[in-house]
PyMOL Python script that loads the backbone (N, CA, C, O; Angstrom):
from pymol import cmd

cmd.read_pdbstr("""\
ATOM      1  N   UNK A   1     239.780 121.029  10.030  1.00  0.00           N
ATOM      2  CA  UNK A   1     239.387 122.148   9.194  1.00  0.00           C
ATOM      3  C   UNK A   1     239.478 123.419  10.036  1.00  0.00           C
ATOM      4  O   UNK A   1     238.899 123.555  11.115  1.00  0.00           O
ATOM      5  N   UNK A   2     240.300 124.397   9.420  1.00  0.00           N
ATOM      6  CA  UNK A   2     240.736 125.634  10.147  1.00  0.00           C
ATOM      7  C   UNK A   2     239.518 126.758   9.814  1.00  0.00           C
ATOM      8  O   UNK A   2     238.996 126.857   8.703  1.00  0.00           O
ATOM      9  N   UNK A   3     239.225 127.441  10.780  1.00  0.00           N
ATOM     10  CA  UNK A   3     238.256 128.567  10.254  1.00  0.00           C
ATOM     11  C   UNK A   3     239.085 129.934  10.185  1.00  0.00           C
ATOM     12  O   UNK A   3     239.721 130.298  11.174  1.00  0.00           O
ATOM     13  N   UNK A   4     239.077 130.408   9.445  1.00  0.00           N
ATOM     14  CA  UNK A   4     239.439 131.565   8.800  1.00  0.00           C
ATOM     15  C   UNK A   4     238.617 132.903   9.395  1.00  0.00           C
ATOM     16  O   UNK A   4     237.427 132.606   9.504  1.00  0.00           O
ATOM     17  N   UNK A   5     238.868 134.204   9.788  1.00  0.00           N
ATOM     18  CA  UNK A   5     238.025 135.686   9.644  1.00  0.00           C
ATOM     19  C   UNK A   5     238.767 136.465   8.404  1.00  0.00           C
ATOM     20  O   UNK A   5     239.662 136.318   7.571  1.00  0.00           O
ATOM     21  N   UNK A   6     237.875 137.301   8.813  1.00  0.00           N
ATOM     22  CA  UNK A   6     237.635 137.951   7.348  1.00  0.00           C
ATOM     23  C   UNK A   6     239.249 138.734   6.323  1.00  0.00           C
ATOM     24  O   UNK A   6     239.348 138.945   5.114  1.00  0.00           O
ATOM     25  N   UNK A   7     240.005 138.913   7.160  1.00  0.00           N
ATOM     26  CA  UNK A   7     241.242 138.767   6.929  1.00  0.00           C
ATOM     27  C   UNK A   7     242.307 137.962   6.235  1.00  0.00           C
ATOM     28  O   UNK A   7     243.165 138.355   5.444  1.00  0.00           O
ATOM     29  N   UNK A   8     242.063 136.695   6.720  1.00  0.00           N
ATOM     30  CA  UNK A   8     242.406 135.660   6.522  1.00  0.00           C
ATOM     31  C   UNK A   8     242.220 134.994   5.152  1.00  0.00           C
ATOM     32  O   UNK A   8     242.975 134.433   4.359  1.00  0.00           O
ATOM     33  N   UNK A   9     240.262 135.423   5.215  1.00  0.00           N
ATOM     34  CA  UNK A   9     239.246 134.766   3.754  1.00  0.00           C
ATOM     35  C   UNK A   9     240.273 135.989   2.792  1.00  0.00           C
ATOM     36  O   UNK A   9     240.753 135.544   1.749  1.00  0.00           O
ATOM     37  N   UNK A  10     240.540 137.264   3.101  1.00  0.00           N
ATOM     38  CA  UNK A  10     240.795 138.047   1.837  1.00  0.00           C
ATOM     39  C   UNK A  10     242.433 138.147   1.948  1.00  0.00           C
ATOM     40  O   UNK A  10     243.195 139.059   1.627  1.00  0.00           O
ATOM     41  N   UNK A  11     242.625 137.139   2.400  1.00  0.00           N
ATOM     42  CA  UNK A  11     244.395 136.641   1.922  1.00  0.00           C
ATOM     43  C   UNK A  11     244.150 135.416   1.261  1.00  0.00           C
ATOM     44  O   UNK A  11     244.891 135.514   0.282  1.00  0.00           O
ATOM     45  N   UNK A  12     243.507 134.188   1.168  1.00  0.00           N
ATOM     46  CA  UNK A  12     243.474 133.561   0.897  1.00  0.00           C
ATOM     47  C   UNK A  12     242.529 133.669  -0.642  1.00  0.00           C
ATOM     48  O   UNK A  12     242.869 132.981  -1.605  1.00  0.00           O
ATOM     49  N   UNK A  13     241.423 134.540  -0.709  1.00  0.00           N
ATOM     50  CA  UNK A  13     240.882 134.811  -1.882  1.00  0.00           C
ATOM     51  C   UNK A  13     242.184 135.409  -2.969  1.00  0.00           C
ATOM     52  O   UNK A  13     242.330 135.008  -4.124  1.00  0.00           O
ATOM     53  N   UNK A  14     243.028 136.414  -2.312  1.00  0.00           N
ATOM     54  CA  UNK A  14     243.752 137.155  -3.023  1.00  0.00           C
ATOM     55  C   UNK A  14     244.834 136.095  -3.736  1.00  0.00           C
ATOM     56  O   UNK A  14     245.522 136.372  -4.718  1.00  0.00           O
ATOM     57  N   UNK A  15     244.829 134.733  -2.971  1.00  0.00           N
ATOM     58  CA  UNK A  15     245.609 133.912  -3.971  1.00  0.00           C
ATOM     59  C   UNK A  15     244.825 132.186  -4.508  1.00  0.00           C
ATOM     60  O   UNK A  15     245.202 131.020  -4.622  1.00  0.00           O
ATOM     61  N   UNK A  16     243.577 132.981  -4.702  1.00  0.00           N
ATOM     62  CA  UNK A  16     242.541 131.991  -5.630  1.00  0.00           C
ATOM     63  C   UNK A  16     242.016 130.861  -4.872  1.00  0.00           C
ATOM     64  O   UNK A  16     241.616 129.905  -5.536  1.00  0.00           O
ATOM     65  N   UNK A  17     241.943 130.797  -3.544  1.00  0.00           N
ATOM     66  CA  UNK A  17     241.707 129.996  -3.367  1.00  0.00           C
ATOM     67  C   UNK A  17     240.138 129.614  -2.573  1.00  0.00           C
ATOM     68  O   UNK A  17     239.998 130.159  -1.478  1.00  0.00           O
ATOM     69  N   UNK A  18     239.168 128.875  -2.973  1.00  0.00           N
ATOM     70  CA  UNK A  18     237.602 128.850  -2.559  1.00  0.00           C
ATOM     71  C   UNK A  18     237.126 129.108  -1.616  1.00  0.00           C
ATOM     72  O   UNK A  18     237.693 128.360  -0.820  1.00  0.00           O
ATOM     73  N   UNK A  19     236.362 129.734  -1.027  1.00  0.00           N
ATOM     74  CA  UNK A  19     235.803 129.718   0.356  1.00  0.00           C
ATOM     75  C   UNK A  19     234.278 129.747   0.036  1.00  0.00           C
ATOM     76  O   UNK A  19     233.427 130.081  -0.789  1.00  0.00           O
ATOM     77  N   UNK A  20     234.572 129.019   1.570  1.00  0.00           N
ATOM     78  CA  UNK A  20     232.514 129.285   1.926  1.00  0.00           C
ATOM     79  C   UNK A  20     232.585 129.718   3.151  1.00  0.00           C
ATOM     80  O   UNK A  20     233.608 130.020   3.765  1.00  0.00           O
ATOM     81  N   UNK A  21     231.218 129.760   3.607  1.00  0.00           N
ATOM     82  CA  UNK A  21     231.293 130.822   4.991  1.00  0.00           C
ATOM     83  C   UNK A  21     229.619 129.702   5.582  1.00  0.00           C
ATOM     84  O   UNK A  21     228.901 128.823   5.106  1.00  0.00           O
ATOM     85  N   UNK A  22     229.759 130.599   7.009  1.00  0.00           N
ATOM     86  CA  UNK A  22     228.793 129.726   7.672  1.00  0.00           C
ATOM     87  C   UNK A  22     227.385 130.175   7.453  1.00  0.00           C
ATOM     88  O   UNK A  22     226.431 129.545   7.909  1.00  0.00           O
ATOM     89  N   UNK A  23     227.242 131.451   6.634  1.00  0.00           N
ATOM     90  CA  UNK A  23     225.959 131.838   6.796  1.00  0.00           C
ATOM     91  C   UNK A  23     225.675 131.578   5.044  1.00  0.00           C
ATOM     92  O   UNK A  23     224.609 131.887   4.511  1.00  0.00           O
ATOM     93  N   UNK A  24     226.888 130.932   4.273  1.00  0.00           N
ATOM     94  CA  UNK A  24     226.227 130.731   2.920  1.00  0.00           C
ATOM     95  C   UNK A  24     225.295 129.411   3.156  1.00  0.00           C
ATOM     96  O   UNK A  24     225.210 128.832   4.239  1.00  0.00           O
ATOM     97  N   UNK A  25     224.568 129.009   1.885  1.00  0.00           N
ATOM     98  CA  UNK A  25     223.870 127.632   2.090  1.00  0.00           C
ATOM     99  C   UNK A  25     224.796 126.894   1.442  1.00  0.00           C
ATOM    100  O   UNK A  25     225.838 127.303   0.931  1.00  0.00           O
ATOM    101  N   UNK A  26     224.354 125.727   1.483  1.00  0.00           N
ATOM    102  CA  UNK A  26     224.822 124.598   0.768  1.00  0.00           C
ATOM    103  C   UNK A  26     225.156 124.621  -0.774  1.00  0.00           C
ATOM    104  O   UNK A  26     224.262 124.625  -1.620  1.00  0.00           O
ATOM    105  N   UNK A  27     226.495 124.636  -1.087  1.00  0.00           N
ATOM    106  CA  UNK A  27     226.700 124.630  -2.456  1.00  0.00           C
ATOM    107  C   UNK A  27     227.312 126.096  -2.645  1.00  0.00           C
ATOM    108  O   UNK A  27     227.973 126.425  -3.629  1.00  0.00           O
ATOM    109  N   UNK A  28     227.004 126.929  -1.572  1.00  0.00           N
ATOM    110  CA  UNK A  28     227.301 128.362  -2.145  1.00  0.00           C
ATOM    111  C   UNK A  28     229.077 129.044  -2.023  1.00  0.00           C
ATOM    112  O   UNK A  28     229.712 128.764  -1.007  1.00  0.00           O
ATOM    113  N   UNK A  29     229.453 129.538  -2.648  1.00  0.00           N
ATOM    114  CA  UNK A  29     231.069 129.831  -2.581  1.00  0.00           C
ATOM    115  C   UNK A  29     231.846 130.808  -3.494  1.00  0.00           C
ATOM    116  O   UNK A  29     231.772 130.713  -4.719  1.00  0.00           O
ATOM    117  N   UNK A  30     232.557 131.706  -2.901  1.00  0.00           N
ATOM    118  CA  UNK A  30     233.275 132.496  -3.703  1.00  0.00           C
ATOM    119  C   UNK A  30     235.231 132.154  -3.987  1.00  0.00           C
ATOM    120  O   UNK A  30     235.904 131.782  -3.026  1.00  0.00           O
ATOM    121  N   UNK A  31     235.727 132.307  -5.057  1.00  0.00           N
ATOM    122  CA  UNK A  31     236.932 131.760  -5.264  1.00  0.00           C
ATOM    123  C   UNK A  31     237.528 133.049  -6.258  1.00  0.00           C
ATOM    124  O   UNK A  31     237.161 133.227  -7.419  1.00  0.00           O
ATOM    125  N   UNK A  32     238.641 133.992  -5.446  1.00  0.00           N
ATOM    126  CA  UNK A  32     239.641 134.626  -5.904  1.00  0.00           C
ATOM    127  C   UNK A  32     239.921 134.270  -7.055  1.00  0.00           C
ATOM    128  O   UNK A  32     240.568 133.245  -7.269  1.00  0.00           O
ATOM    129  N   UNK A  33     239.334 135.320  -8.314  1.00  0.00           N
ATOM    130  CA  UNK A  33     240.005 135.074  -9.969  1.00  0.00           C
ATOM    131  C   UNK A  33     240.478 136.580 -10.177  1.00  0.00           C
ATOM    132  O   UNK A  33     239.844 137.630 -10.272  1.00  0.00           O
ATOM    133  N   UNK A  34     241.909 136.265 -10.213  1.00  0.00           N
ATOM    134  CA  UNK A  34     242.634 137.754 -10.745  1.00  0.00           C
ATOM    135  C   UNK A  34     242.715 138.563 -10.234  1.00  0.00           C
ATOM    136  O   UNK A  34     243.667 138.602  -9.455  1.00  0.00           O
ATOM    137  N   UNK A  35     241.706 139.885 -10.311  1.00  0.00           N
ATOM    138  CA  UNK A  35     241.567 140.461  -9.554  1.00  0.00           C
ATOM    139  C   UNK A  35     239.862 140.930  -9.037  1.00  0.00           C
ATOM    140  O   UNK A  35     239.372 142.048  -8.878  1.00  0.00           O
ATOM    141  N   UNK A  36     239.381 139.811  -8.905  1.00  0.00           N
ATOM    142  CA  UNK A  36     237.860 140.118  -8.748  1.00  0.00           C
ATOM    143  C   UNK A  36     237.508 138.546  -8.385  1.00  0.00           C
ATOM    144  O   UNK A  36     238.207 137.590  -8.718  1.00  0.00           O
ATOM    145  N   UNK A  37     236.123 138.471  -7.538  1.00  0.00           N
ATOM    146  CA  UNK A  37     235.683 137.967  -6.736  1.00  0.00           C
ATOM    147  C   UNK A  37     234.497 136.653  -8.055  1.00  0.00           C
ATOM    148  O   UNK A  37     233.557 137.134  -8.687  1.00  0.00           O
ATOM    149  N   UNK A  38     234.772 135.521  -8.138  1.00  0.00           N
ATOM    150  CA  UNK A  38     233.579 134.717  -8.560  1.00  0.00           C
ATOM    151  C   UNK A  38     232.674 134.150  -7.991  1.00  0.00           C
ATOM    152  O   UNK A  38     232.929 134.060  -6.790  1.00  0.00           O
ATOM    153  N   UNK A  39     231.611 133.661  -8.294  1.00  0.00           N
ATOM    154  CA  UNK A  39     230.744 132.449  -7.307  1.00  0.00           C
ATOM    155  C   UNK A  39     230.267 131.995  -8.225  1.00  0.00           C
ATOM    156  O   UNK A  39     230.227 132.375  -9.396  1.00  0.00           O
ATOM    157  N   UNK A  40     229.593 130.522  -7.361  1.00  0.00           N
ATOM    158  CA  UNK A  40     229.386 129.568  -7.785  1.00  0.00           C
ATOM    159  C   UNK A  40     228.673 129.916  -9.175  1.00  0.00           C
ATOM    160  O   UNK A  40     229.176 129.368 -10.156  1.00  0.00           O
ATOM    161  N   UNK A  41     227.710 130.644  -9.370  1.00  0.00           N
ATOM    162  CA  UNK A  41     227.035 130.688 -10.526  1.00  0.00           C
ATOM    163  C   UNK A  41     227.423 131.435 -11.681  1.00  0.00           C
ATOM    164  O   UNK A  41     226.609 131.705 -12.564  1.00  0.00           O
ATOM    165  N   UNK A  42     228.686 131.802 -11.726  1.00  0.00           N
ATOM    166  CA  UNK A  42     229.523 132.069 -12.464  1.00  0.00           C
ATOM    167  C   UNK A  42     229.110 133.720 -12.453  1.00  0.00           C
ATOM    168  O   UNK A  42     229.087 134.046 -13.640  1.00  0.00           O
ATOM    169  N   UNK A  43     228.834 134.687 -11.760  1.00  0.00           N
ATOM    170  CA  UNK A  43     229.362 135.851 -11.611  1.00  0.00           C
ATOM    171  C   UNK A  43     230.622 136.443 -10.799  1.00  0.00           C
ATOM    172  O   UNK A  43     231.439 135.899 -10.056  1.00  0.00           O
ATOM    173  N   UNK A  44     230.477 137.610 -11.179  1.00  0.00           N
ATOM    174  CA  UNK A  44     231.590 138.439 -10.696  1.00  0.00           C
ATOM    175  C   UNK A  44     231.283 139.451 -10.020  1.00  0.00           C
ATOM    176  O   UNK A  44     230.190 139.983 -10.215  1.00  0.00           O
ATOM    177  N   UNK A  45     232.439 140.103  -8.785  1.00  0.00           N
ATOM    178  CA  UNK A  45     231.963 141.376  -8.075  1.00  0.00           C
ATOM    179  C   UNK A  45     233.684 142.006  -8.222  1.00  0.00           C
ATOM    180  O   UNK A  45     234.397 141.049  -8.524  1.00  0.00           O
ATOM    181  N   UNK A  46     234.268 142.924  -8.132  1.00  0.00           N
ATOM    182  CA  UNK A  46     234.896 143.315  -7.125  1.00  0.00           C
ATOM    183  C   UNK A  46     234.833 143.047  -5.774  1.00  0.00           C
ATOM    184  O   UNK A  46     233.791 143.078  -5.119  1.00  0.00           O
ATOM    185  N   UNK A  47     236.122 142.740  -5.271  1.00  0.00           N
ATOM    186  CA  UNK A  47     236.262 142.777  -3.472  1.00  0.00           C
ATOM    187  C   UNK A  47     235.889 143.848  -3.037  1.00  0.00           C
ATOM    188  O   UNK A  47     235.499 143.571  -1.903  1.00  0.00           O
ATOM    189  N   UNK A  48     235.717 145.170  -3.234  1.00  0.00           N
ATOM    190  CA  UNK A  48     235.276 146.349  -2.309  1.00  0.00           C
ATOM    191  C   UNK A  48     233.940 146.089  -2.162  1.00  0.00           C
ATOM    192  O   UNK A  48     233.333 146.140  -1.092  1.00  0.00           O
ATOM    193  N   UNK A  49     233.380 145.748  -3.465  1.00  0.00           N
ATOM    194  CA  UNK A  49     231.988 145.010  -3.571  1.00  0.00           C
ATOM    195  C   UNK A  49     231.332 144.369  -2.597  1.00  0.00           C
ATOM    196  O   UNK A  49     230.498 144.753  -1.778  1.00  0.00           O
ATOM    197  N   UNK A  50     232.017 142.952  -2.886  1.00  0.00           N
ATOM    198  CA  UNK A  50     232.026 142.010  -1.907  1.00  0.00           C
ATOM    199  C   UNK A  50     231.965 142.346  -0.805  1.00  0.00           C
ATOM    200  O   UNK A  50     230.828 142.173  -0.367  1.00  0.00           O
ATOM    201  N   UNK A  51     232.714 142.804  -0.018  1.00  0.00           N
ATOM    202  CA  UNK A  51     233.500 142.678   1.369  1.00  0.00           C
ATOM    203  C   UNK A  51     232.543 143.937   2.057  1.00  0.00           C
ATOM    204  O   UNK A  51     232.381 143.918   3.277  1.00  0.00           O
ATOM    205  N   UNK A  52     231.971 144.934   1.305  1.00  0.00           N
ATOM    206  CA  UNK A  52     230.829 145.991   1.460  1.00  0.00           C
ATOM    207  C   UNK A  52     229.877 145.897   3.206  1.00  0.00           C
ATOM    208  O   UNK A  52     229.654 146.564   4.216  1.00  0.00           O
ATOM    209  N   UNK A  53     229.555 144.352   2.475  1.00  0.00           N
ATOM    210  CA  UNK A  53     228.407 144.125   3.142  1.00  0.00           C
ATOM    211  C   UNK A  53     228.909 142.687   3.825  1.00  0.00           C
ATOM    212  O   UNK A  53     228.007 142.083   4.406  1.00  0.00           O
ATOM    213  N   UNK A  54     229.912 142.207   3.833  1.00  0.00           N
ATOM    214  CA  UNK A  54     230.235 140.867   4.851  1.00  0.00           C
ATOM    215  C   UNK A  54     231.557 141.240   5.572  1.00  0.00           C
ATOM    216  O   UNK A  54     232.491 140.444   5.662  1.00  0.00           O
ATOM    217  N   UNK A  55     231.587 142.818   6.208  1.00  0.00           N
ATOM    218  CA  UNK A  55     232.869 142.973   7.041  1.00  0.00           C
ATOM    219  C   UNK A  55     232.478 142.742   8.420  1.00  0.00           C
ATOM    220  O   UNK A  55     233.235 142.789   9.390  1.00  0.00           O
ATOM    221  N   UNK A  56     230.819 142.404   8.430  1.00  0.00           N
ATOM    222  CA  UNK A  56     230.771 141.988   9.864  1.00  0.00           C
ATOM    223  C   UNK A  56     230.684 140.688  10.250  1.00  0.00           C
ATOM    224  O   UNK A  56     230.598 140.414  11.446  1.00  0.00           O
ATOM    225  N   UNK A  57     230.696 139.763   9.324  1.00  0.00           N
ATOM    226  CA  UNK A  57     230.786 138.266   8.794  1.00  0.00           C
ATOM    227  C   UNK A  57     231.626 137.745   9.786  1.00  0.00           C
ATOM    228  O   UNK A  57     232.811 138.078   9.754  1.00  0.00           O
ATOM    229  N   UNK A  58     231.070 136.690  11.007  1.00  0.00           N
ATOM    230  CA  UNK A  58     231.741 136.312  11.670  1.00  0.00           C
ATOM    231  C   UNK A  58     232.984 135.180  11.247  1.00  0.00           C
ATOM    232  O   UNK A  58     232.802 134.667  10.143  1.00  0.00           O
ATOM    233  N   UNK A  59     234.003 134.808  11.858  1.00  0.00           N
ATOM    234  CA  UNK A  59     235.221 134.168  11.776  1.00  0.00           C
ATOM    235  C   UNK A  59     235.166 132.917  11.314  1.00  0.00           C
ATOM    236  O   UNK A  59     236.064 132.123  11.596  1.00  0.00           O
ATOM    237  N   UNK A  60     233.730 132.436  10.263  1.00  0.00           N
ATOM    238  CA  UNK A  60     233.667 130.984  10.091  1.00  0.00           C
ATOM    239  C   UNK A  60     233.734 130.767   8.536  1.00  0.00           C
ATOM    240  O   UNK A  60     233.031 129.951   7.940  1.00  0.00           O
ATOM    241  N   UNK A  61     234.856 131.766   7.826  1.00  0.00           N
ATOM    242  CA  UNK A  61     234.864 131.098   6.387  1.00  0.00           C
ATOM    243  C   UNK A  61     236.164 130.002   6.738  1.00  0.00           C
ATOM    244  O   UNK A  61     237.053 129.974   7.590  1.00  0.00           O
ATOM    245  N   UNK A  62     235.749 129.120   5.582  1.00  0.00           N
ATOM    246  CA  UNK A  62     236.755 127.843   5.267  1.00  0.00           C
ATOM    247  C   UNK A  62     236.759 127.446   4.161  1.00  0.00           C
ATOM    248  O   UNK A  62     235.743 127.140   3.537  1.00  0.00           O
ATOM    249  N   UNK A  63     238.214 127.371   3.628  1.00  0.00           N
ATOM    250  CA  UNK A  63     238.789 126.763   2.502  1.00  0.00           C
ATOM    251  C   UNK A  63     238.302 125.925   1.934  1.00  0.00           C
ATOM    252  O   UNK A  63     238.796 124.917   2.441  1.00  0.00           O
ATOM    253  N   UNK A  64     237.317 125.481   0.831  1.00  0.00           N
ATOM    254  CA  UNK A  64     237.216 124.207   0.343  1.00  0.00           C
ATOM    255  C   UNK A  64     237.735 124.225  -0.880  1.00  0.00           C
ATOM    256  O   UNK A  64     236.770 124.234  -1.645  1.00  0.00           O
ATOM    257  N   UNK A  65     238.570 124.235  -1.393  1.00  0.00           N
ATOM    258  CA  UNK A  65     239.238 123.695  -2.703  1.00  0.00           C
ATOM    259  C   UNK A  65     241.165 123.761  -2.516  1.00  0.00           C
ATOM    260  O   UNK A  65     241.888 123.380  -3.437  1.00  0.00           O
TER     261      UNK A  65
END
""", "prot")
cmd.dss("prot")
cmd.show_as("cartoon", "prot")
cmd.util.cbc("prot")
cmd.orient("prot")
């Protein structure tokens, strides 16, 4: 399992694909829809949103789906 930074997570979001990160808990995850950001509990953000407040988010998101 490859770990991803934050770069990486918003190339890989940009083509739908799930991530979690090391400081989410268990179960928690966002997955690239369209053009805006989902999670698990079925909301939505924008990426400028998103990314606001986790650009200092160290290098441990990973792909799960």
């Amino acid at each position: 399992m490859s770990l991803l930074n934050n770069e990486q997570a918003k190339a890989a979001l940009s083509i739908g694909k799930k991530l979690t990160h090391a400081n989410f808990t268990s179960g928690e995850w966002v997955r690239g829809v369209g053009y805006r950001y989902e999670f698990e509990d079925g909301c939505k953000c924008d990426p400028e949103e998103f990314w606001c407040v986790r650009e200092d988010f160290s290098p441990t998101w990973r792909v799960i789906d």
